[in-house]
C-alpha positions in Angstrom: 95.4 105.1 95.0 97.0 107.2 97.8 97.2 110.9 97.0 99.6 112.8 99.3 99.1 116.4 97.1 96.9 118.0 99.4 98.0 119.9 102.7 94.1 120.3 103.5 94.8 116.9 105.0 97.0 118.4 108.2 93.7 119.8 109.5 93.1 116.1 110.7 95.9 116.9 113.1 93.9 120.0 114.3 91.3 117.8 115.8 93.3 116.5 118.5 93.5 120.1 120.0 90.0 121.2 119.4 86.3 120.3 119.9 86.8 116.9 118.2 88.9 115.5 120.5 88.2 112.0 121.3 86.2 112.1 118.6 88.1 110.1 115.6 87.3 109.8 113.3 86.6 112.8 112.4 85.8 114.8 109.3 88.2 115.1 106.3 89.0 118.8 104.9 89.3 117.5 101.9 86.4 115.5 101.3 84.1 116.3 103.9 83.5 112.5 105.1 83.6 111.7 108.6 86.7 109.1 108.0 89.7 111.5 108.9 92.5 109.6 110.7 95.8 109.9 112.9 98.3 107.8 114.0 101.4 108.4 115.9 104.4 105.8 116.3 107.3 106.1 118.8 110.2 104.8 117.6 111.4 103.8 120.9 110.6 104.4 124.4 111.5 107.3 126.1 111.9 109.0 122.7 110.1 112.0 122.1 110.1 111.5 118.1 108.5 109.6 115.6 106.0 109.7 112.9 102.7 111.1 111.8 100.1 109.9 109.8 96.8 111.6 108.8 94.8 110.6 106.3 91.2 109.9 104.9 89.9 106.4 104.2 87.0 107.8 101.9 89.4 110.1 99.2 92.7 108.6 100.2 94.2 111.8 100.5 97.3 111.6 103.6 100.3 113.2 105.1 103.4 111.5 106.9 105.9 112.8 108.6 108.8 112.8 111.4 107.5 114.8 114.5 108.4 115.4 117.8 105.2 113.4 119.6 102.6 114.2 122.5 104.1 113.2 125.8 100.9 110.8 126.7 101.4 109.2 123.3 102.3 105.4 123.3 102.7 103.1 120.6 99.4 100.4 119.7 100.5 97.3 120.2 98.9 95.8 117.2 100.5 98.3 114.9 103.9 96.4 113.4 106.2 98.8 112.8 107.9 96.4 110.0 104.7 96.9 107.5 104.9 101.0 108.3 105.3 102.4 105.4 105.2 106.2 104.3 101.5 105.3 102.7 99.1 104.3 105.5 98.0 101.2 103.7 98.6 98.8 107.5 97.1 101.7 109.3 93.9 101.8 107.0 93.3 98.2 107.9 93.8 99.1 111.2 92.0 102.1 111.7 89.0 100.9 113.9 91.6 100.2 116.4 93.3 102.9 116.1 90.2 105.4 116.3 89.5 103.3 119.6 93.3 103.9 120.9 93.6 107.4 120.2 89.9 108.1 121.9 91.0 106.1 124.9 94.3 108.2 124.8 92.7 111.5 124.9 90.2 110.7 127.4 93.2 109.9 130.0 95.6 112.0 129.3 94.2 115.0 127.8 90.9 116.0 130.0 
């Protein structure tokens, strides 16, 4: 289901710096569809790495990766790091939230 074979997805990570920010979801490079998504997760606090998801509910296309992280990012809360996994299936279900966080991130920290 999930296809990771298509670095086109990384421009999801481009939106955090651009126009689109605090605008997720946003568009998918690979598909088009406005369903592009980004998640962030601190392994502990005070740490500045962790991993990186990006990825596209509509063509299942994503990325993961170990990153250093923003400085204003912070964990959500209703993200369990146990069911991480390198696919972004608990993230998908979560991504509504997530969206929300990320908005509500940029907005504070980033304008």
């Amino acid at each position: 289901m999930w296809k990771d074979n298509d670095d086109k997805i990384m421009g999801i990570l481009d939106s955090i710096e651009t126009q689109n920010k605090g605008c997720f979801p946003v568009v998918c490079p690979i598909c088009g569809e406005k369903d592009g998504h980004l998640y962030f997760h601190r392994n502990r606090d005070g740490d500045e790495k962790g991993s990186m998801w990006v990825w596209c509910g509509k063509c299942y296309h994503f990325a993961h990766a170990l990153c250093r992280l923003p400085k204003w990012w912070k964990n959500l809360d209703k993200i369990n790091f146990e069911e991480l996994t390198s696919y972004p299936n608990h993230l998908e279900e979560n991504k509504f939230c997530i969206d929300e966080w990320i908005n509500k991130l940029n907005a504070l920290y980033n304008h």
